[in-house]
N, C-alpha and C positions, 0 to 999 in steps of 0.2 A: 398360362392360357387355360383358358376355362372348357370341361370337356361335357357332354351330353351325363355322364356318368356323376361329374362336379352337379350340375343343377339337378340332376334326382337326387342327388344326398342334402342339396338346398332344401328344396321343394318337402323332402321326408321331415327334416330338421324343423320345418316352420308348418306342421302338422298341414302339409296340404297335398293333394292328393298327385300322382305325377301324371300326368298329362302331355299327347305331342303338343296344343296351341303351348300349354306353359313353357315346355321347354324352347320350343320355339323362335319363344317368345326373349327368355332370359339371353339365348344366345345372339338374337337378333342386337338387343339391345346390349349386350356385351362387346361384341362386334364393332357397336357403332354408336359409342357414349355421346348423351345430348339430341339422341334420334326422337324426332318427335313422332308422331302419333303416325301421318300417314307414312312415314317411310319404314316404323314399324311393322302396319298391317303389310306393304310391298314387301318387303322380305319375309315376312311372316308367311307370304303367298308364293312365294320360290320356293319355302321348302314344303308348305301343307296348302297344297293348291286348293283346296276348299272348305279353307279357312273363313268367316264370316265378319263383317268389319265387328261388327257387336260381339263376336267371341274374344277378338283381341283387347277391346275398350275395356272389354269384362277380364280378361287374364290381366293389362296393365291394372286395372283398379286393383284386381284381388291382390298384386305380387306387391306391388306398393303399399297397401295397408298392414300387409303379410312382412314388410320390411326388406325384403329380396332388390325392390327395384326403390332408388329416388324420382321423385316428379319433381323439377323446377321448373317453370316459367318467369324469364325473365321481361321486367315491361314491355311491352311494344310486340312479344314473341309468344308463340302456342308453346302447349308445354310440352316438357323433353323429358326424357328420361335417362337414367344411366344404373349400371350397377353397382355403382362404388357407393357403398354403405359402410355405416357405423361410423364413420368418422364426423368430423367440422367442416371439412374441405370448401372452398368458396367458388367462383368462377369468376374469369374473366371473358367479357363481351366484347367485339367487334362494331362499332356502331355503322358502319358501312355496309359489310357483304352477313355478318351477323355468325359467325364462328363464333364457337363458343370449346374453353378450357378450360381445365379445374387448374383453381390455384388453391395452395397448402394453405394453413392456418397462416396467418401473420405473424402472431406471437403468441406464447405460453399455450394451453390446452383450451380445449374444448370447455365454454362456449368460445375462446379465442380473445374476445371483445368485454370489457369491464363498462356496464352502463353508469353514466356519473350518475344519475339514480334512478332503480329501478320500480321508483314508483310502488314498492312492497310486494312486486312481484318476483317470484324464484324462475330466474333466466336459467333456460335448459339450453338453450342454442343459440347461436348468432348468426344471422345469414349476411353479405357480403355478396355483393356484384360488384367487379370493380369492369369502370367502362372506357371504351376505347378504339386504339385501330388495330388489327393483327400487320405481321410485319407484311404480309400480299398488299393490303392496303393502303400500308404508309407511301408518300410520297416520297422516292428517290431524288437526290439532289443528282440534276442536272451537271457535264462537264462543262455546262455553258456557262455556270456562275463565275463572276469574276468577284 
């Protein structure tokens, strides 16, 4: 568990200045991986009640290019964030109520994925959504079936 003290040694480490929105901000979304934008700013405002939408838009940009936070957006979804960096990790989607999970690499390391050809480009990463139901959504088989 990540503590206020964890994200100032973050925040020193990735030469950026410590701030409550940033922290705030890291914990919000530590909290609450895959949290998209408004439910960032909402939490954001429980703890720094006048906090401005445009101050958070601007700490999720800063912390994100800063390498602190991931932005994914998957199709069809606004974008989410989470703290789990440095890795390959993939997600899996819910195409129903729209949960959203990390799933581990598939296989071997980072990029994960071997393009049959890259076209002479040098793959740094491989993204992966894999899509689907979560288990709230699957449909239960009935004791009716015979």
């Amino acid at each position: 568990m990540s503590t206020v003290s964890d994200f100032e040694r973050m925040l020193r480490a990735a030469a950026l200045r410590v701030t409550a929105p940033r922290i705030a901000v890291l914990a919000a979304v530590h909290d609450h991986p895959h949290a998209d934008t408004d439910t960032v700013i909402g939490l954001v405002r429980d703890a720094l009640e006048t906090v401005s939408h445009q101050a958070v838009y601007d700490v999720l940009r800063v912390l994100t290019g800063a390498g602190l936070l991931r932005r994914i957006q998957p199709t069809g979804s606004v974008a989410r964030y989470e703290t789990r960096v440095g890795d390959n990790h993939h997600h899996v989607v819910c195409r129903v109520c729209g949960a959203i999970a990390d799933v581990d690499c598939a296989v071997g390391v980072a990029p994960c994925l071997t393009a049959a050809d890259s076209r002479g480009f040098t793959v740094e990463e491989a993204e992966v959504i894999y899509w689907g139901r979560c288990p709230a959504c699957v449909p239960q088989p009935t004791s009716d079936s015979r």
